[in-house]
N, C-alpha and C positions, 0 to 999 in steps of 0.2 A: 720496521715500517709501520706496523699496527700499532706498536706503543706508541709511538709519533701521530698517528691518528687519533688515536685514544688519548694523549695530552691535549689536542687542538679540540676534542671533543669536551672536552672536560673544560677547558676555558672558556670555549662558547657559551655552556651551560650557566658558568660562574659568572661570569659576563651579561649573559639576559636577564638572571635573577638581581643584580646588582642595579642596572639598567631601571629595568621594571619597581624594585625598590625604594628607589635613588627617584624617579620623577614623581613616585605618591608620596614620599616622605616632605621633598618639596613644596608639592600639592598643601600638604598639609597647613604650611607656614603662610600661604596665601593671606588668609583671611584675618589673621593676625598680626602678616604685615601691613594690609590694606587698614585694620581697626588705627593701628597707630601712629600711620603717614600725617606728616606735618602738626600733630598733638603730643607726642614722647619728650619729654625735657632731656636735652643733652650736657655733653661734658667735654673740658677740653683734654685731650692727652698730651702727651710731654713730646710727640712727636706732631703738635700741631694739628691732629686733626681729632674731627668728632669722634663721639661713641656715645652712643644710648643704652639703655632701658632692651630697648628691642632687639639690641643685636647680640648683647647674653640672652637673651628667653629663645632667641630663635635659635642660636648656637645649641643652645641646651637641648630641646626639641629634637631637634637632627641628630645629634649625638647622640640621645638614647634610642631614637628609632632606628638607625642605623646598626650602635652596636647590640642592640637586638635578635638585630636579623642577621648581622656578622659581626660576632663577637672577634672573630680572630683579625678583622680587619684594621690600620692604623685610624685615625679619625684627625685632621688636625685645622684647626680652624684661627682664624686671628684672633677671637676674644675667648678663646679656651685653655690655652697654655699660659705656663711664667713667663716672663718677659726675658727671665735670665737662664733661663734653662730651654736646652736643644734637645725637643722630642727625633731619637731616632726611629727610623721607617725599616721596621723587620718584616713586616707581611708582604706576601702578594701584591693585593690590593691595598689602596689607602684613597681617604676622601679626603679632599680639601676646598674648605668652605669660606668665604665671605660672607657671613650674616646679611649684611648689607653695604652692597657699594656703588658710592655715591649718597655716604651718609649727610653731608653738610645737606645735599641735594630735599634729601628724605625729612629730615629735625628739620627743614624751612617750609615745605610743604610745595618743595617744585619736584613731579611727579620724574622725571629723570635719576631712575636707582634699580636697585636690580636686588635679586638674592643669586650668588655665585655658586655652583657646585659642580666640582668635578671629581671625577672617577680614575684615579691611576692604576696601573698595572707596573710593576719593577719598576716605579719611579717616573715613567712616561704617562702625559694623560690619554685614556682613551674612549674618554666618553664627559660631555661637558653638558649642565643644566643652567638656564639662565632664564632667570622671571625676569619679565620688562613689568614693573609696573605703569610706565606711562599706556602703553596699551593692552597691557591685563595676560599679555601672551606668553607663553616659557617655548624658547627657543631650544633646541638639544641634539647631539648629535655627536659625531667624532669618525676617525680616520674608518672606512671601509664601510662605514654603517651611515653614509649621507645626512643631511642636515634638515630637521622637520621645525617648524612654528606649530605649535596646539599638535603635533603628529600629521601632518600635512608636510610633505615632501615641497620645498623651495628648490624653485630654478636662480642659481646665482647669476648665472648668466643672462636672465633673462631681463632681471631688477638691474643688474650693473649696463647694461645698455641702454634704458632710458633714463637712469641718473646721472648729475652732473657729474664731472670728475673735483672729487673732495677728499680732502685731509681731514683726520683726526689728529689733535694735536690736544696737547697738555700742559695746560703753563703753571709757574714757572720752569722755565728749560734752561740750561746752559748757557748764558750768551752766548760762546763762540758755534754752539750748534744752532741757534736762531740765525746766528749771522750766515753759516754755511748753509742754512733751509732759506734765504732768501730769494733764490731764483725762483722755488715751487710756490715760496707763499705770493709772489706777484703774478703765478701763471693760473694758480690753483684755489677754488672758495674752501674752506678753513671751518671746521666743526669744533667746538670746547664743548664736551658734554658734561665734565665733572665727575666722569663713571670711568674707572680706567676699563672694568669686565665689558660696561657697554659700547666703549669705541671700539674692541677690539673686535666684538661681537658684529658690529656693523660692518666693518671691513669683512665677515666672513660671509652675512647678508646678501654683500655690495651696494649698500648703500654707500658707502664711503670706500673709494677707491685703495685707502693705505692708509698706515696711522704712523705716526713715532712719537713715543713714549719714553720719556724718561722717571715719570714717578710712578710707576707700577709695581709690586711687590706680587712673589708669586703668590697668594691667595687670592688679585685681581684677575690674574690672566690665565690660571689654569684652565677655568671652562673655558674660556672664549678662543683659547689654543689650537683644544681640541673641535670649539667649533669651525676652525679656520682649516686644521686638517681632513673636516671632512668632504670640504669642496677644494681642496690640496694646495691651497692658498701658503705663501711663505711666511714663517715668522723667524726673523735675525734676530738675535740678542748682538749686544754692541758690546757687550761682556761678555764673560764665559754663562752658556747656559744654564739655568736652575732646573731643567731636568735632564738624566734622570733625579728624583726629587727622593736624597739619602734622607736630610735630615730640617726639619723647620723648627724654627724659632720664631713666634711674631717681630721680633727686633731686629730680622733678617735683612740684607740691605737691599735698592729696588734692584729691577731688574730692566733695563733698558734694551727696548727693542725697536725694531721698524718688522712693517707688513705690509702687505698687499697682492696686488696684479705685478707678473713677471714686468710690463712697462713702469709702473711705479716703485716696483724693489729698483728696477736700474737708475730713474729718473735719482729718486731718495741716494745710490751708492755713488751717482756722479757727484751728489751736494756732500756728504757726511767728512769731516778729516779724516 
């Protein structure tokens, strides 16, 4: 029984240090994403979407401060690995980062983007970072340890009952799933953010009642997972889930889910095939 305390004490520890690490190291990349919002020249990748300038410097950044302060820990981010090679996840802990998502958003100079970071433990996330730049704020948080803006405790319940009932949604989607989401999109208003980390983050807010998502990749949705766990909000994958998180490759395939309010998981499982 005491060794079993003494492990739970020991993770705590590892835990607040990582925590505390994890939102200055963040901190840090502010002011450097803020300098090159809608000024950075981008580039097309082979899988259709942008990449800048900004999102290796940020990578980089984080990476060293991080394995800094925990050497032993995995680190893995989408513009840090080979594309053809599978980093395996031996440690404890491991971070996984989105430099920036909602890059198209970011290289055009429409403030809707984020920097992504979350914190796993054996492969599950338990502790999620998310810079809004549209309003300057990093959101953070995860299962047991509730969900704070700037470090300010959020009532979700409180925002989810003077908001409309709204979808996060992601196009392009499947037709035959469009076709099966048509009863919610004629009952329910419809959000297209272009941020997979920030729809998902919003459903954890309650600004947005539920989302489904089919082009999410897990370096979109790890933090905003665990922001969703910590006000115990659901997240389905509609494939097998990507945690616990063995191994990443950026050419990893997405990961399709739905979320929400227990009324909107059901509404969403009456439409889905």
């Amino acid at each position: 029984m005491n060794g079993n305390r003494q492990a739970k004490a020991r993770y705590a520890t590892a835990l607040r240090h990582r925590i505390n690490a994890g939102r200055e190291a963040l901190k840090s990349q502010i002011g450097f994403f803020s300098r090159q919002f809608g000024e950075v020249p981008s580039e097309w990748k082979a899988d259709d979407t942008r990449v800048t300038f900004a999102d290796f410097a940020i990578s980089e950044q984080l990476a060293m401060l991080l394995r800094r302060d925990f050497p032993e820990d995995d680190f893995c981010s989408e513009e840090a690995s080979p594309m053809d090679e599978d980093q395996v996840l031996r440690a404890a802990f491991s971070w996984v980062l989105d430099p920036i998502d909602g890059t198209n958003n970011y290289a055009l100079g429409f403030p809707v983007c984020a920097i992504s970071l979350a914190l796993l433990h054996e492969g599950q996330p338990v502790y999620g970072f998310l810079y809004e730049h549209a309003t300057g704020s990093m959101l953070e948080g995860g299962p047991g340890q509730g969900l704070f803006r700037n470090r300010k405790r959020l009532n979700r319940d409180s925002l989810a009952a003077e908001a409309q009932t709204m979808l996060g949604l992601h196009y392009p989607m499947p037709p035959e799933i469009q076709r099966a989401l048509e009863p919610l999109l004629a009952r329910y208003r419809v959000r297209c953010l272009g941020s997979g980390a920030l729809t998902l983050s919003q459903v954890a807010t309650g600004y947005l009642s539920g989302a489904v998502d089919f082009r999410v990749k897990v370096w979109d949705l790890a933090a905003a997972y665990a922001l969703c766990q910590a006000v115990d909000l659901s997240v389905r994958f509609i494939r097998e889930s990507p945690f616990p998180l063995r191994k990443f490759n950026p050419g990893m395939d997405f990961c399709p889910y739905y979320a929400g309010s227990p009324a909107i998981i059901e509404a969403i499982e009456s439409c889905l095939p």
